[in-house]
C-alpha angles and dihedrals in degrees: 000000000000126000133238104259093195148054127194115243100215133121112308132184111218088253092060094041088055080049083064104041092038098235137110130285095248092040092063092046075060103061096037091053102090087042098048092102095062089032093055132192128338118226132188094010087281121106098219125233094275094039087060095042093049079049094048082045102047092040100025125233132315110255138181108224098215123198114195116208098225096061127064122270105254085056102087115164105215111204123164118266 
């Protein structure tokens, strides 16, 4: 099974940003919560272009950790979601 090696930088509400990290809504709240002064307001219940890039940058980007089964377990390849 491959990953999915990109992710589209475009408007996104929270609900959809805990989508692509795979977390909950309030989780990610969490972990925005000591960035929201660089982040700014949301308005319109959509985060804009630049909102979602300073958030990729500050926690990083979202990524599928993929084992395959012919390889032994400690060898793990990372790519982004």
């Amino acid at each position: 099974m491959k990953a999915k090696n990109h992710i589209e930088i475009r408007p996104y509400s929270l609900k959809e940003l805990a989508h692509i990290y795979r977390v909950d809504v309030r989780t990610i709240g969490k972990w925005l919560v000591p960035h929201w002064d660089e982040i700014g307001q949301i308005r319109a219940r959509l985060l804009t272009v630049r909102q979602v890039e300073t958030i990729f940058d500050k926690i990083g980007y979202p990524y599928v950790v993929e084992i395959n089964q012919s390889q032994k377990p400690h060898r793990i390849h990372l790519s982004t979601y």
